[in-house]
C-alpha positions in Angstrom: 0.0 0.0 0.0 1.0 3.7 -1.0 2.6 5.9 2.6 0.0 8.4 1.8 2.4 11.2 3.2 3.9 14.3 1.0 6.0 12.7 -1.8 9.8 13.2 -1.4 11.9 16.2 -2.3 13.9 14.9 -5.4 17.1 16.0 -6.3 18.7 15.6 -9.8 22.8 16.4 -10.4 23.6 16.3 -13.8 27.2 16.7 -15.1 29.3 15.1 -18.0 31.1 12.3 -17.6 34.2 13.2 -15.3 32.6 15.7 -13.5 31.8 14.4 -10.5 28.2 13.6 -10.1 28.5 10.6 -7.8 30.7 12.0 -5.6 28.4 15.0 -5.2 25.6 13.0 -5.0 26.9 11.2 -1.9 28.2 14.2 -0.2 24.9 16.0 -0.6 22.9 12.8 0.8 25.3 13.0 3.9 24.6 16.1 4.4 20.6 16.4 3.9 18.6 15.0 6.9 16.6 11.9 6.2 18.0 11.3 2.1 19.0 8.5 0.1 21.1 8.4 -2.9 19.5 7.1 -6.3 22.1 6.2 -9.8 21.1 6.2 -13.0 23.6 4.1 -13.8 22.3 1.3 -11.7 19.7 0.9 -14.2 22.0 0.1 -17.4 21.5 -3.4 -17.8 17.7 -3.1 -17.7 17.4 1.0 -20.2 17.9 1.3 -23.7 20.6 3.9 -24.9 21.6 5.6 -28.6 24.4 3.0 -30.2 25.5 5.7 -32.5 26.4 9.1 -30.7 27.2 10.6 -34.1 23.8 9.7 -35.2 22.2 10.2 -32.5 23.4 14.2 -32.4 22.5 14.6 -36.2 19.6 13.5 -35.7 18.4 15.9 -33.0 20.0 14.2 -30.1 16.7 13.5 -28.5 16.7 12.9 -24.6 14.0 10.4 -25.1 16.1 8.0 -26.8 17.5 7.2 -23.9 14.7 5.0 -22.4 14.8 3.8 -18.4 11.5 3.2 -17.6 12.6 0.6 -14.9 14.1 4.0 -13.1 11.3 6.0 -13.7 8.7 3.4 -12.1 11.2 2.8 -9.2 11.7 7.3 -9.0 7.9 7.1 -8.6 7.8 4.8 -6.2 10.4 6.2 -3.8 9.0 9.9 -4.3 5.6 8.4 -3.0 7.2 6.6 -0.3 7.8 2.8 -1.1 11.0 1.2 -1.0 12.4 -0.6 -4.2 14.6 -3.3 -4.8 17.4 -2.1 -7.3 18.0 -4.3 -11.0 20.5 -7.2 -10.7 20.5 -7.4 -7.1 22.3 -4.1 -6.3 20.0 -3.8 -3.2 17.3 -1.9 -1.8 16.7 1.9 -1.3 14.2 2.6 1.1 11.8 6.2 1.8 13.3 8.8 2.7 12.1 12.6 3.0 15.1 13.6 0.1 15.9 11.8 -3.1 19.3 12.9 -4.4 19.7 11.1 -7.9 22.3 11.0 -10.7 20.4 12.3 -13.7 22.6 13.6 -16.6 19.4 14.7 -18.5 18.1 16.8 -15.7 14.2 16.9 -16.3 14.7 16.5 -19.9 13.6 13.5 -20.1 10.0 12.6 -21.0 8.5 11.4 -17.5 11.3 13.1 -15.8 10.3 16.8 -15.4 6.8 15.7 -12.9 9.0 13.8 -10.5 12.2 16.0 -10.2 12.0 19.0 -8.0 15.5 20.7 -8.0 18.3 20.0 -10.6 21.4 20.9 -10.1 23.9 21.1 -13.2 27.3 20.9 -12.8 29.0 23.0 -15.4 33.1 22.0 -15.8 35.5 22.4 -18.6 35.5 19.3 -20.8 39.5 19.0 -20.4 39.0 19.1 -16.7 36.2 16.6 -17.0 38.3 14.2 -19.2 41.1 14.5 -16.8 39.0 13.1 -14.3 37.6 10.4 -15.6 40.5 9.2 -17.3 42.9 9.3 -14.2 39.7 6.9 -12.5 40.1 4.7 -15.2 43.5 4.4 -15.3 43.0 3.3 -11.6 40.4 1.2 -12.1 42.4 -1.0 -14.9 45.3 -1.1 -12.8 43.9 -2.5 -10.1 41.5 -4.6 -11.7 42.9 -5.8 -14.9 47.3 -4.8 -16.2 48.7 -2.4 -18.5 48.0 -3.6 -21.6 44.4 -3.6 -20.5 44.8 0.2 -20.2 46.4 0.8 -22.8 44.0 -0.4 -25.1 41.6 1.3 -23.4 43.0 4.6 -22.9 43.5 4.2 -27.3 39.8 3.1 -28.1 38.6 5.9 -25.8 40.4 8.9 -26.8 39.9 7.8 -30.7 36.5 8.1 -29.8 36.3 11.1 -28.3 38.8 12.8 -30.6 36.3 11.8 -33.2 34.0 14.2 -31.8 30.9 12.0 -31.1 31.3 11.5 -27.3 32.6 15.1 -27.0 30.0 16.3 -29.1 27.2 14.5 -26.9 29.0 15.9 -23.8 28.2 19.3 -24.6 24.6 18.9 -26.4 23.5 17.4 -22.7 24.8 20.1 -20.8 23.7 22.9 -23.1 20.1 21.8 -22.6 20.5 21.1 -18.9 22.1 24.5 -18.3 19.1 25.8 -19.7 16.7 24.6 -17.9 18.2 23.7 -14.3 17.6 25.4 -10.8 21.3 25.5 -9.8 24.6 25.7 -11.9 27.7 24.9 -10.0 31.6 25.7 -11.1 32.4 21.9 -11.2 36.4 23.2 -10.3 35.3 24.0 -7.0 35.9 21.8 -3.7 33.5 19.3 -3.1 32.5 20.3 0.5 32.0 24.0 -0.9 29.7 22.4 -4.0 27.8 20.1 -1.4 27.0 23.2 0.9 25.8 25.0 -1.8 23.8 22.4 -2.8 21.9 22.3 0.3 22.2 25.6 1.0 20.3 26.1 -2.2 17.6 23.6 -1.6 16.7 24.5 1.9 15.6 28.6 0.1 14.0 26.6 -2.0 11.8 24.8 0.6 11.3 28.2 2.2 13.9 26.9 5.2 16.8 29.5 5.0 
């Protein structure tokens, strides 16, 4: 049965890749009083993504196409306050006043823009944001697979992006989520001083500061 209390306060940070989402994401949840933490990419296996970024940009580089409806029925449920189980037995997320989600689409997303309240965008320089996530991957391989493993990867990946379809998606995301978010954040910043803002933020919104 439905908790027939006031739905949850959701949160969406959206960022490129590299940018630190996660990390913000669990820095704000500490912080917030009663919140849980909610990933889009814990719904991969089970949502249906563009398998041409280059295609998927010329032709409009609609948010739609990427399709999670397994996170949008589980968003629903958590906002009204049931607890879900997460796909591929990642665990359970149970209610909590404050949902604070990984979203890089913001509300752009068809289904999205009823159940968010607050987005925040984290705006960064792409070379910054590469940096990033290329020094976590490089740890990553070299403490899960060898060398040669990242190597390999390092080549595919920059090839890709050098290409211009993953940069290219990068900044088609955040242009429309700059547009259309309640908080833009200088990703260069320290994460404490982005987390406070964060909440700082939120609690004028809610008419608490």
């Amino acid at each position: 049965m439905t908790n027939k209390r006031s739905p949850s306060f959701v949160v969406a940070i959206s960022g490129t890749s590299g940018s630190g989402k996660t990390s913000l994401v669990q820095k704000v949840t500490s912080l917030l009083e009663d919140a849980v933490s909610f990933y889009f990419d814990d719904y991969a296996s089970v949502s249906k993504f563009p398998s041409n970024f280059s295609e998927w940009i010329r032709e409009g580089a609609d948010p739609n196409q990427w399709e999670t409806p397994q996170l949008l029925k589980d968003l629903q449920m958590l906002r009204h306050g049931e607890a879900i189980s997460l796909p591929d037995d990642k665990g359970t997320i149970g209610t909590a006043r404050f949902i604070v989600m990984e979203e890089p689409f913001g509300r752009e997303r068809a289904g999205m823009s009823e159940l968010v309240d607050f987005v925040v965008c984290i705006d960064l320089p792409l070379e910054v944001a590469l940096a990033r996530r290329l020094l976590r991957d490089a740890e990553w391989c070299l403490r899960e697979k060898n060398s040669e493993y990242l190597a390999i990867y390092l080549k595919e990946y920059l090839t890709g992006y050098l290409s211009g379809a993953t940069r290219e998606m990068y900044l088609e995301v955040n242009a429309r989520v700059l547009k259309n978010c309640d908080l833009i954040l200088g990703g260069v910043k320290p994460l404490d001083e982005l987390a406070d803002e964060v909440v700082a933020a939120i609690k004028t919104k809610l008419g608490a500061a």
